[in-house]
Each structure stands twice: as structure tokens, then as C-alpha cells.
FIKOLZA-1660 file (N, C-alpha, C; in steps of 0.1 Angstrom, whole numbers, plus 5000, padded with zeros to 4 digits):
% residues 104
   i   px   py   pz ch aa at
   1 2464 5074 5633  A  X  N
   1 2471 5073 5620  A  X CA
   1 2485 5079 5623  A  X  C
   2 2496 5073 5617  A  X  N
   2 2509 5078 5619  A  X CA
   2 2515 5086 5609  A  X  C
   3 2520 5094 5610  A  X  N
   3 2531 5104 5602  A  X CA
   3 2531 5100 5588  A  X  C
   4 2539 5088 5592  A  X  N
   4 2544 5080 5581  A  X CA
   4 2534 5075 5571  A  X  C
   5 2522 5071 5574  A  X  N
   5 2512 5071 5563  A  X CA
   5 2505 5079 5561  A  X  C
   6 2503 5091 5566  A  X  N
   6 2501 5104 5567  A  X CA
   6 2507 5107 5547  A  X  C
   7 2519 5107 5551  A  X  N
   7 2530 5113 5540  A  X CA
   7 2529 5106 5530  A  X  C
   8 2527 5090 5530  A  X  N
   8 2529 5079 5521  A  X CA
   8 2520 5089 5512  A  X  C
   9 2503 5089 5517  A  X  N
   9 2493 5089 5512  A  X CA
   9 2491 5102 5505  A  X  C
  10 2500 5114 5512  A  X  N
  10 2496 5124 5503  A  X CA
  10 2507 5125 5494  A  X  C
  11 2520 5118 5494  A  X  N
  11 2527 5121 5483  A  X CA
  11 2524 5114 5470  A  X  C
  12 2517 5103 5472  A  X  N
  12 2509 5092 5464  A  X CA
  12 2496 5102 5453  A  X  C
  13 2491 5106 5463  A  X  N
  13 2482 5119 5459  A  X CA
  13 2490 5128 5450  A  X  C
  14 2497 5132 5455  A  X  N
  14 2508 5145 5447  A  X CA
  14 2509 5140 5431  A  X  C
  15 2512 5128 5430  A  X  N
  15 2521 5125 5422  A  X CA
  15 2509 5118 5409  A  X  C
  16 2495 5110 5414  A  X  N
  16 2490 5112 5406  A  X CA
  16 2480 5118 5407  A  X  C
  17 2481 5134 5408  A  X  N
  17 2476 5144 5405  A  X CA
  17 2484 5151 5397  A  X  C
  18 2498 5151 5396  A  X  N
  18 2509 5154 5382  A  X CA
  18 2504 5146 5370  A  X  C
  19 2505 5137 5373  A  X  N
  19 2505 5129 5362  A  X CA
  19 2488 5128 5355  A  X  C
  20 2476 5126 5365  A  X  N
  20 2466 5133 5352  A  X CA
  20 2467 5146 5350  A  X  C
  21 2469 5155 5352  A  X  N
  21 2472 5172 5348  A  X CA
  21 2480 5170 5330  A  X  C
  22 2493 5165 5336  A  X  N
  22 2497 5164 5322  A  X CA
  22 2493 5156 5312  A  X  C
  23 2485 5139 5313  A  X  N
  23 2475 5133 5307  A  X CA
  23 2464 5140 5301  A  X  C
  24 2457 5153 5304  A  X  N
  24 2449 5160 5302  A  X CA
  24 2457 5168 5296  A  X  C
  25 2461 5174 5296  A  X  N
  25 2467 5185 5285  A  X CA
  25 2475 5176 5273  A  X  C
  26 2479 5169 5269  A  X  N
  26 2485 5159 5260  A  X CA
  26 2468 5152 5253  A  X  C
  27 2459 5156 5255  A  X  N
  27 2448 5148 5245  A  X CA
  27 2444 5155 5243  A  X  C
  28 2439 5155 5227  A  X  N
  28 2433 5165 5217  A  X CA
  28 2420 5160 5216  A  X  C
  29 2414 5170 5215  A  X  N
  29 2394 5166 5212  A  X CA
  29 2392 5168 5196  A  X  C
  30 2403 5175 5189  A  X  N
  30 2398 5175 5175  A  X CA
  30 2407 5158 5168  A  X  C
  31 2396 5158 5156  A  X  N
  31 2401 5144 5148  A  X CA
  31 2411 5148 5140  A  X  C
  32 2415 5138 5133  A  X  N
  32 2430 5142 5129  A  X CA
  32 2429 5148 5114  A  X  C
  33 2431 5159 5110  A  X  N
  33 2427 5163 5096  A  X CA
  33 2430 5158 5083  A  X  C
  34 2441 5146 5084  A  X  N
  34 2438 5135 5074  A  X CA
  34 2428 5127 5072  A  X  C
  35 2423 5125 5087  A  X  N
  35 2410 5113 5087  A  X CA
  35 2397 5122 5084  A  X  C
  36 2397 5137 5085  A  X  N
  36 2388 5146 5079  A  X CA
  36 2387 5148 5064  A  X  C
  37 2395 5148 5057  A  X  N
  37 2395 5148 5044  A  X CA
  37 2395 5135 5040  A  X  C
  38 2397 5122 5043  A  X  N
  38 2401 5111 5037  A  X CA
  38 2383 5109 5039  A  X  C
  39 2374 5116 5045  A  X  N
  39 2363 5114 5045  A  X CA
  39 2357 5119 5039  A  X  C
  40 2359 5134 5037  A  X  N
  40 2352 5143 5025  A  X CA
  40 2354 5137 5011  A  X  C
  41 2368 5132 5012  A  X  N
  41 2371 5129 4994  A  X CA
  41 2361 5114 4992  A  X  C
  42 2359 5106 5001  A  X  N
  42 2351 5095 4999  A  X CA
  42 2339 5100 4995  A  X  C
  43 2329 5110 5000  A  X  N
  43 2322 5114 4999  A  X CA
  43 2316 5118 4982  A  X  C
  44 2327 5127 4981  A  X  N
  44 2334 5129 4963  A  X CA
  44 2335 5121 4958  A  X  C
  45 2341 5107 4961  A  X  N
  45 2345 5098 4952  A  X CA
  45 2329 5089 4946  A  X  C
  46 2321 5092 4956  A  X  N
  46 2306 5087 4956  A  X CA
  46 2301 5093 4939  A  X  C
  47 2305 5099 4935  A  X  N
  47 2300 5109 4924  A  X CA
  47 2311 5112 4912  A  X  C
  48 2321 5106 4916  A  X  N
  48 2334 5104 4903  A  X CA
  48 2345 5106 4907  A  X  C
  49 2358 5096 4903  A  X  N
  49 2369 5102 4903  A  X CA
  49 2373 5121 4907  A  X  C
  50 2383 5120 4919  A  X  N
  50 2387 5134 4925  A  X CA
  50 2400 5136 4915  A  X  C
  51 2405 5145 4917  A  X  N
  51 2414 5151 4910  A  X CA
  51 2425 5155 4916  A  X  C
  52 2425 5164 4928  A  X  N
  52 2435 5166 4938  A  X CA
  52 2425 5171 4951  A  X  C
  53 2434 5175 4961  A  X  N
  53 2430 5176 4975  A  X CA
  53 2437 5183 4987  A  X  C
  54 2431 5188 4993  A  X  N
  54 2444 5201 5003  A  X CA
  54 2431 5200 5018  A  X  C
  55 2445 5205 5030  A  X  N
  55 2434 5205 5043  A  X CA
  55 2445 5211 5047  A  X  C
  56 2440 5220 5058  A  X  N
  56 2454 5227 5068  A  X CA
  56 2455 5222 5080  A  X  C
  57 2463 5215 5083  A  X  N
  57 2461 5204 5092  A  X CA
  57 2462 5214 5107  A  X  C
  58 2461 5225 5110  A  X  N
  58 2457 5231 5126  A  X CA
  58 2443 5236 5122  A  X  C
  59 2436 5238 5131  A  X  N
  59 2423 5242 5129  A  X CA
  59 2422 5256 5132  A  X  C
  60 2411 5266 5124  A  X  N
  60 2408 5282 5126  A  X CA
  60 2398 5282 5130  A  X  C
  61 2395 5294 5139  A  X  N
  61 2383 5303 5142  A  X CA
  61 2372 5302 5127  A  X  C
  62 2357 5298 5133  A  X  N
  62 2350 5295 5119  A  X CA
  62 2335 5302 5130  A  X  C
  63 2330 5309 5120  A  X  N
  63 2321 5317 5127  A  X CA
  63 2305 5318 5115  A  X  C
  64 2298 5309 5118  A  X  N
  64 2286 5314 5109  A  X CA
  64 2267 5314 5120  A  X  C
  65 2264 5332 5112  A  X  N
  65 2256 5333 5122  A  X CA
  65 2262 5338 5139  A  X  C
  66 2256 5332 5145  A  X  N
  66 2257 5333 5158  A  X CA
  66 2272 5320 5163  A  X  C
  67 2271 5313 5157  A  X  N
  67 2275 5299 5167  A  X CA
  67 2294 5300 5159  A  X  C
  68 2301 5299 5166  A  X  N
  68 2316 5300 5166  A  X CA
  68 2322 5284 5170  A  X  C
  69 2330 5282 5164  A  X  N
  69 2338 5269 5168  A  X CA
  69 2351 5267 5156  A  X  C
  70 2358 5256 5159  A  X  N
  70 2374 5252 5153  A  X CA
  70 2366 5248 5140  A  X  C
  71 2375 5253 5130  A  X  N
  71 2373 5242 5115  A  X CA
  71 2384 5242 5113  A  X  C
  72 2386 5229 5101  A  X  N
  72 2397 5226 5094  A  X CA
  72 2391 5232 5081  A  X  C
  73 2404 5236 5072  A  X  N
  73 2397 5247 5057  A  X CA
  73 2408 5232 5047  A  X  C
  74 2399 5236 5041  A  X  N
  74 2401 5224 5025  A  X CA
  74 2397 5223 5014  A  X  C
  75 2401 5215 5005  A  X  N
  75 2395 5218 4995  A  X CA
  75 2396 5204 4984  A  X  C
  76 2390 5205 4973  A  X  N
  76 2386 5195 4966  A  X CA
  76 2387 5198 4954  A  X  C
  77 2389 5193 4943  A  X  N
  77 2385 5193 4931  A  X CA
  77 2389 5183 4916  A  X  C
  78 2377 5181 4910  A  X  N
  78 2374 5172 4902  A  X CA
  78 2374 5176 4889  A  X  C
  79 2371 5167 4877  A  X  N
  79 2369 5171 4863  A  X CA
  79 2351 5164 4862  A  X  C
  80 2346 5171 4861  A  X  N
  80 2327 5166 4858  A  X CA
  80 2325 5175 4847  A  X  C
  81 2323 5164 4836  A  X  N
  81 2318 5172 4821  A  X CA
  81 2330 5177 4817  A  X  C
  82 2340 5168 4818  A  X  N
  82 2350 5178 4808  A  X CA
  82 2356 5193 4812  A  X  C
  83 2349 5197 4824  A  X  N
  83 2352 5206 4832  A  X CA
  83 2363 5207 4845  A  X  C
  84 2370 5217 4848  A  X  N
  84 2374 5214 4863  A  X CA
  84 2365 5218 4871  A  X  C
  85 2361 5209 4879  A  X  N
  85 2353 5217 4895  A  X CA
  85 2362 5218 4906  A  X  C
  86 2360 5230 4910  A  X  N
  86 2368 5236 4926  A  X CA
  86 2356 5233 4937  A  X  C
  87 2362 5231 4948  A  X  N
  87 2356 5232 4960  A  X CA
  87 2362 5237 4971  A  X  C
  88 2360 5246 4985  A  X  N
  88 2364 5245 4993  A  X CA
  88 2354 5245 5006  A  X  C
  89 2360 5237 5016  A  X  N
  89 2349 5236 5024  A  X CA
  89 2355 5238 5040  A  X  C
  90 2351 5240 5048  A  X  N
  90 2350 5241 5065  A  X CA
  90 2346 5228 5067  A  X  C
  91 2352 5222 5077  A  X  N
  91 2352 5211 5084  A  X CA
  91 2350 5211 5101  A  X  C
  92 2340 5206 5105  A  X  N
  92 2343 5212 5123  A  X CA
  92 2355 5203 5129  A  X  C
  93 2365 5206 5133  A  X  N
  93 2379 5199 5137  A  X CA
  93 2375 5188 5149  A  X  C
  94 2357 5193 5154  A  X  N
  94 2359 5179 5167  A  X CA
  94 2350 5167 5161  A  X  C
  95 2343 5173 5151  A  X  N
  95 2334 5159 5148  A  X CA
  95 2336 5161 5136  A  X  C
  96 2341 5163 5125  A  X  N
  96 2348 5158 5110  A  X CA
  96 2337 5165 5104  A  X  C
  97 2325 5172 5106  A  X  N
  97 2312 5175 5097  A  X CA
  97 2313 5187 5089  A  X  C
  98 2314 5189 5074  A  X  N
  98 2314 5197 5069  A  X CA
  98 2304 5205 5073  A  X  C
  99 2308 5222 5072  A  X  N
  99 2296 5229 5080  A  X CA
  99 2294 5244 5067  A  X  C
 100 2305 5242 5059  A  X  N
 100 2305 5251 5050  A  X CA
 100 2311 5245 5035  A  X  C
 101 2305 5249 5029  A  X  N
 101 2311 5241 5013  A  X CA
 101 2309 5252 5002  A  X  C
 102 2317 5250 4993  A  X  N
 102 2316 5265 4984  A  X CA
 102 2321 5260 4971  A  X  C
 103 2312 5261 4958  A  X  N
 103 2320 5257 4949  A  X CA
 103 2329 5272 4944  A  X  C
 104 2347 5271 4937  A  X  N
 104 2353 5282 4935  A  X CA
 104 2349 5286 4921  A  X  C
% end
């Protein structure tokens, strides 16, 4: 083997070994917290007209029991019976699944 392909081959190497490193840090494993709530409120909408709607679009430390993970925090709320209803809920930020819900 000569020098010369010696070098071709490991600078070829070099370079896409840069380039997945920074591919992998540029992809996010959580969903996007519009497409999290644009699901919850469907959900809602199953059962009447919403009213307004809020989500924090970075995700927090969410801790119930033992098991720890990212949620998105949000919230919901409707008129049922002439009433207002509050809601707020935890959302897991990698797979969209409400994991806590609370009426206010």
C-alpha cells in the first residue's frame, strides 16, 4: 500500500467522522411541542369546543414516583356547563403521551 492512499483513506475517514459527530448533535429525539399540544387539544376537541391553550415549548425535568424523564408543561381550557374548565398537564417531550393531567 502506498503513502498516498494510506492518507487519501484516513483523511476521508477524518472528515466523515466530523461530519456524523455534528449530524448527531443537530437531531433532537423530542417532538416538536406544537405537534404535542395540537394533539392534546384534538383530544379535547373529542368532548367540545376548547377555549384557549399554552405549552412551553423547551422541555423540564418531570419526576413521578421513581421514573424521571423530559416533559413539555401545558395547559387547556374549555367552557362545559356554562362553566370554565382549567387544565394542566405534562407531556413526555419524546413520545407526545400525557403522563400527568390536573384539573385547576
Amino acid at each position: 500500500m502506498k503513502l498516498r492512499d494510506y492518507m487519501m483513506g484516513l483523511g476521508t475517514g477524518v472528515v466523515l467522522g466530523i461530519v456524523a459527530s455534528q449530524a448527531a448533535t443537530k437531531i433532537n429525539p423530542n417532538k416538536p411541542a406544537d405537534l404535542v399540544l395540537n394533539n392534546i387539544k384534538n383530544s379535547f376537541k373529542e368532548e367540545g369546543p376548547i377555549d384557549g391553550s399554552w405549552i412551553y415549548m423547551s422541555p423540564e425535568p418531570f419526576q413521578k414516583e421513581a421514573i424521571r424523564f423530559e416533559v413539555y408543561k401545558g395547559g387547556i381550557s374549555r367552557i362545559k356547563n356554562g362553566e370554565l374548565e382549567q387544565f394542566e398537564f405534562a407531556a413526555d417531550s419524546k413520545t407526545g403521551a400525557v403522563v400527568d393531567i390536573a384539573k385547576v
